[in-house]
N, C-alpha and C positions, 0 to 999 in steps of 0.2 A: 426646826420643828421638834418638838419634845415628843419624844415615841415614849412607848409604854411594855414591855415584855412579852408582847405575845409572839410567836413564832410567826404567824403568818399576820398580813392588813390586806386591808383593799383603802384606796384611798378614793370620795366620791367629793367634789365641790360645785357650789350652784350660786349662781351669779346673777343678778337681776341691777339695772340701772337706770336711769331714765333720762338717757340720749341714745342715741345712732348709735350705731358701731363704727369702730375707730380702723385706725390704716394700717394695723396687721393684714400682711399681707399671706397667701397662701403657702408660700414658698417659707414664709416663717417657721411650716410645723414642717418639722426633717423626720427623716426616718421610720414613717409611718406605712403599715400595711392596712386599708381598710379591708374587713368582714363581712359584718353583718348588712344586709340588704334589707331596709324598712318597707313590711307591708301593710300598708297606714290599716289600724285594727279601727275596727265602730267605736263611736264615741256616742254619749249622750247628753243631755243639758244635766246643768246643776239641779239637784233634785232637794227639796225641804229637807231632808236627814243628812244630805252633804254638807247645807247651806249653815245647817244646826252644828254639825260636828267642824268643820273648820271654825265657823265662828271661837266656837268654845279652845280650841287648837293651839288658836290666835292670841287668846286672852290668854290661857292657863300658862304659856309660853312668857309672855309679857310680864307675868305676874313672878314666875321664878326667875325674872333675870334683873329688874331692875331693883335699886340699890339705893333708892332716898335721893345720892348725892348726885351720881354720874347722870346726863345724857344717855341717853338708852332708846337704840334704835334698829327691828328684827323688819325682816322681810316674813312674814307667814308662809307667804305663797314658794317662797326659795326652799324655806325650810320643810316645806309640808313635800315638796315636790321631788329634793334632794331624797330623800328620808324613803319616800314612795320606791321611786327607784332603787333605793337598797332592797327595801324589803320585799321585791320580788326574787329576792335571790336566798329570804329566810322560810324556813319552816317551825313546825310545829310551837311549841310556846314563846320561842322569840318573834314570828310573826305572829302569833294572838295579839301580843303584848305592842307591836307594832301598828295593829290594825287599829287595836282600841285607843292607842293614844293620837293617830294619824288622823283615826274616820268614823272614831265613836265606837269601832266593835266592825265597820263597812266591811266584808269580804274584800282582800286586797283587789281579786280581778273588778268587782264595781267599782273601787278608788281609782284603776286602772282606764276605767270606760270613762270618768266622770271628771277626774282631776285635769289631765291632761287635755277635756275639751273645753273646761272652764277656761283656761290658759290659754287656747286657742281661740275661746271666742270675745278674747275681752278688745275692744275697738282698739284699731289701728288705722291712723288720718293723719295727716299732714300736719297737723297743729296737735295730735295727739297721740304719738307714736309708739309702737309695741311689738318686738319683736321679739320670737323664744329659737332658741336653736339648743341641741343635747349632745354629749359625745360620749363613748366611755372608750379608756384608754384601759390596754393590761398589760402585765410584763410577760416578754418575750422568753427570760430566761428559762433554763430549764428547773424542773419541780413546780411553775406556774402550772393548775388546771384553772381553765375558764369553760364553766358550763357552756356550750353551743345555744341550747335552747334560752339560758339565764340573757344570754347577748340578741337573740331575736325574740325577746317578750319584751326587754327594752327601747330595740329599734321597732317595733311594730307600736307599740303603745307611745312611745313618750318620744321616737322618731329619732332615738340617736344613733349616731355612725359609729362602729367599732375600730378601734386601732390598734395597732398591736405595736409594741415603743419598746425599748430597749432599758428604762428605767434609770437612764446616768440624767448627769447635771444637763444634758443637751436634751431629754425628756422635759424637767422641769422647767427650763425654758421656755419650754414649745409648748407647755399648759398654760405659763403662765402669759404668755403672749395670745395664749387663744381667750383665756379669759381677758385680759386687757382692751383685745379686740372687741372681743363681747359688750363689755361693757362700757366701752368709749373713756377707757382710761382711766375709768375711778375706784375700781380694785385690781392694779396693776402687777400686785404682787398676793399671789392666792399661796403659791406652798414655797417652801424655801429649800426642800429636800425629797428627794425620793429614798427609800431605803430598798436594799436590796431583796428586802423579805415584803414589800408592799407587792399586793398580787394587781390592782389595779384602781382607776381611777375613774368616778362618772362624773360629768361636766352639764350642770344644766346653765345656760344664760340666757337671761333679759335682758331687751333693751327697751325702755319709757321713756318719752321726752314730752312734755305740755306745758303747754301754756295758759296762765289764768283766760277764762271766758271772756273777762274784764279787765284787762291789766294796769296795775295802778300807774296814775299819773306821777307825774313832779311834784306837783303841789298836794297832792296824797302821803308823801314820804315825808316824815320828819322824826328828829332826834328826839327822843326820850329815856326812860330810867325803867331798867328790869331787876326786877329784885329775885335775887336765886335764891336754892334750896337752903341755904344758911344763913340766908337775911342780909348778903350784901348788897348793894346798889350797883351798878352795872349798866353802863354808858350802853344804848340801844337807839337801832334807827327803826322807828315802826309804818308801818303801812296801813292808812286809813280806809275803811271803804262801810257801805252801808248794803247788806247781805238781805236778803227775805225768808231764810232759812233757821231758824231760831231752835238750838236745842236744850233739852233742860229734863233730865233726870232725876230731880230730890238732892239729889247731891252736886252736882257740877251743872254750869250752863255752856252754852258754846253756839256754835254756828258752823255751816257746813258753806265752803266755798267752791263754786265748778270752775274746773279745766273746762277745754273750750270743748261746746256745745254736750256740757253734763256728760261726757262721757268717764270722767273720770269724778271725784271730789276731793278737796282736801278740807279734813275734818277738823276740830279743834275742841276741845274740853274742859273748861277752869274750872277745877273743886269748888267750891263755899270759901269762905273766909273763914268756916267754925270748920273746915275738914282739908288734912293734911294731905299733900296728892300722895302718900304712900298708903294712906289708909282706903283713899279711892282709889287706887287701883285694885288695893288688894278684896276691895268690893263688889269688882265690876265682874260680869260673868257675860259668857258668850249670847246667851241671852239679853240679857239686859244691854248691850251695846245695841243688837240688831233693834230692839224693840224703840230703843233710842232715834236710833237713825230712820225708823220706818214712821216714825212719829212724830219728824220735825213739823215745828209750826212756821204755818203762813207766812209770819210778821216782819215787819221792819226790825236791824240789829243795827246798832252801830258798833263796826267792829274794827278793833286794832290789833294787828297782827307785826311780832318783829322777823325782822330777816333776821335768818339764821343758818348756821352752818357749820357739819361737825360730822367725826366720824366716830365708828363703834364697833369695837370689837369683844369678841367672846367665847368661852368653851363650854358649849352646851351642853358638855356629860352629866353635870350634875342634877341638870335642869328637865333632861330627859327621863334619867334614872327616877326623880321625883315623881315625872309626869304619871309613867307607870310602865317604862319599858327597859328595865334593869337586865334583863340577859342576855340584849346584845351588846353589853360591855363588859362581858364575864367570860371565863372559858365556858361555861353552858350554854353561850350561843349556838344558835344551828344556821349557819348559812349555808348550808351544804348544797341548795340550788342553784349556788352563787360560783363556787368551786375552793380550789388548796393551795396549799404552795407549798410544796416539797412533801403533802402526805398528810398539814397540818391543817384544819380546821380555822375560817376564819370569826375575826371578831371586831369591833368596833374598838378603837383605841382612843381616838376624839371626834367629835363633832363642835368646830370651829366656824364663827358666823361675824363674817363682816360687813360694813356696811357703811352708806354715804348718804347724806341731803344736802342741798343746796336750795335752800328757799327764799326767791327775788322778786322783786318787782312784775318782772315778766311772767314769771311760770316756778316748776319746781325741776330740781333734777336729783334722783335718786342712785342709789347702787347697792346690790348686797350680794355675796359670795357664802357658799356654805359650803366645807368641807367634812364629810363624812370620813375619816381614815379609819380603817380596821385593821386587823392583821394577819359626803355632800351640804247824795246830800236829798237830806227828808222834808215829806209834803204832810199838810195836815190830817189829820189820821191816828190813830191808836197811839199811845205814848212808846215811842222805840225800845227796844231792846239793846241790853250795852254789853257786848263783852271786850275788853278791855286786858289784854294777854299778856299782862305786866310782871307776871309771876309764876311758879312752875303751872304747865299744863300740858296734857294728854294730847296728843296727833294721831290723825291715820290720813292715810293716802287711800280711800277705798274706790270699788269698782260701782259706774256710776249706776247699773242695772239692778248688780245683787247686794251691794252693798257692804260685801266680807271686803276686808282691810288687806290691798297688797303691801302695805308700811304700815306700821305703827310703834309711838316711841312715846317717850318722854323727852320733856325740857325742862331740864334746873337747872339750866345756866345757858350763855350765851357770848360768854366772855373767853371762849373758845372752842376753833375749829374742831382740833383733834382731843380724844377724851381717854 
């Protein structure tokens, strides 16, 4: 793990996937003292100015990270949640500068009441699985302060357990075994190192598992040609199916497919022919996506969709710092609500975001980890609709109620897993 000069970190990571939890067992995490005793605080439903601000969150996030070339693939909801969590441990202009990039300006304690019921109440079924758990880990040694109250405003809001770890190689382990578990395996390896001046670590996971509403057949599946971000050709197996969900924004059309019984959807978006996908992205606004999706039409699509599968990794500093929360990765940071380590003030050192899909026949399977460190067939009828996903296009994995994007990524290519 590449540190950065501050005297003190904290280190935060947040994990989301979309399977079960795996067979980390409890005996896997050593040496733990739990703390903090969660008194579940009030929640509310997602409200239009939450629904407006993550939207935009979503995008503005999406739009500083992806690269023309690579696959590029964020979780929002990890990111927004990880991030949340820190920043009840900041004050004065480092939380402004968090709040507004988080929640549009929201008061942390509304993000607080709001976020974390969002997350809670998104469907959990047998065919459509979702699971959240949180931890925050701190180092034991001496010179660590951990605010008391900082540890019970997160076990009360966002429900996670406190521990208190010793911070050696047999820590690391036992984080990354917990997220492993978390996420049923598909970001097995979250931090590679603790350092002795890291003060502590918050752990959000997800777990999603679904399955398409409709799952394609045998004779739906066949071989075809995708052409990537650089105009090569590119052996692909696509998935046939005929959708009623038809989108189309002036610039890109697409179709929206459900996981079983609409509780979830997996969305798709192909630019024009006359528009580059980096110029559409870099067009698209949190607006204009919800307006998109609140607007699909009626119709028949015939739609083809390739498998695909690939991982994504990233270091958000730069992307955050743009976004508009530049001083908590400076010594002008204030986490002071947060606590010290040996006297020292903490600070953000990276914010690191990984992540996983797996899109089949059957369903989809995602994952993503966020580490915060300082110092988280058609009938007669209308002429159909064709989208045809032969060439780079926009995804999201969103929620099937509100429609904010728990995934969203690009695809320039397909001619490998890992990126």
């Amino acid at each position: 793990m590449r540190k950065t000069p501050v005297l003190s970190t904290l280190v935060a990571a947040m994990a989301l996937a979309l399977s079960g939890c795996a067979s980390t067992t409890d005996a896997e995490v050593r040496d733990l003292v739990p703390t903090a005793s969660p008194t579940p605080a009030e929640t509310r439903p997602a409200s239009v100015s939450f629904t407006a601000a993550t939207a935009d969150f979503s995008i503005d996030l999406l739009k500083h990270v992806v690269d023309g070339q690579r696959n590029t693939l964020i979780s929002p909801l990890s990111m927004q949640l990880a991030l949340a969590m820190t920043a009840n441990g900041a004050s004065g202009q480092t939380l402004s500068q968090m709040e507004q990039v988080l929640g549009g300006g929201m008061p942390i304690a509304t993000l607080n009441a709001t976020l974390p019921g969002f997350a809670h109440s998104l469907p959990n079924t047998d065919r459509a699985k979702f699971h959240v758990a949180n931890s925050v880990w701190y180092n034991q040694a001496n010179g660590a302060k951990v605010e008391q109250s900082f540890l019970q405003t997160v076990a009360d809001t966002y429900g996670a357990g406190a521990y208190a770890a010793p911070f050696n190689d047999q820590t690391v382990n036992d984080i990354n075994a917990w997220v492993n578990k978390n996420t049923d395996g598909m970001i097995p390896t979250m931090l590679s190192q603790l350092d002795p001046s890291d003060a502590m670590v918050l752990l959000n996971a997800l777990a999603f598992d679904a399955t398409w509403a409709a799952p394609y057949t045998k004779n739906q599946v066949s071989p075809g040609t995708f052409t990537d971000a650089a105009g090569q050709k590119q052996d692909a197996t696509f998935m046939a199916s005929t959708e009623s969900s038809y989108l189309d924004d002036g610039q890109a059309t697409g179709f929206a497919k459900s996981y079983d019984n609409d509780s979830y959807r997996f969305v798709a978006l192909l630019p024009n022919e006359n528009v580059s996908l980096t110029d559409y992205v870099a067009s698209l606004t949190g607006d204009t996506l919800m307006t998109t999706l609140a607007h699909a039409q009626n119709a028949t699509v015939h739609a083809s969709l390739p498998e695909f599968s690939f991982s994504y990794s990233m270091l958000m500093n730069n992307a955050l710092t743009a976004m508009g929360m530049p001083d908590a990765f400076t010594s002008s940071a204030d986490f002071s609500r947060m606590g010290t380590m040996n006297g020292q003030p903490l600070s953000i050192s990276q914010v690191l975001h990984k992540t996983f899909i797996d899109v089949t026949p059957l369903g989809t399977r995602a994952g993503a980890a966020t580490a915060v460190i300082m110092g988280a067939g058609a009938v007669n009828g209308p002429v159909p609709k064709v989208v045809n996903l032969d060439r780079p296009f926009v995804f999201a994995i969103v929620d099937g109620k509100t429609n904010l994007p728990l995934f969203l990524g690009v695809v320039n290519t397909i001619d490998t897993i890992a990126n």
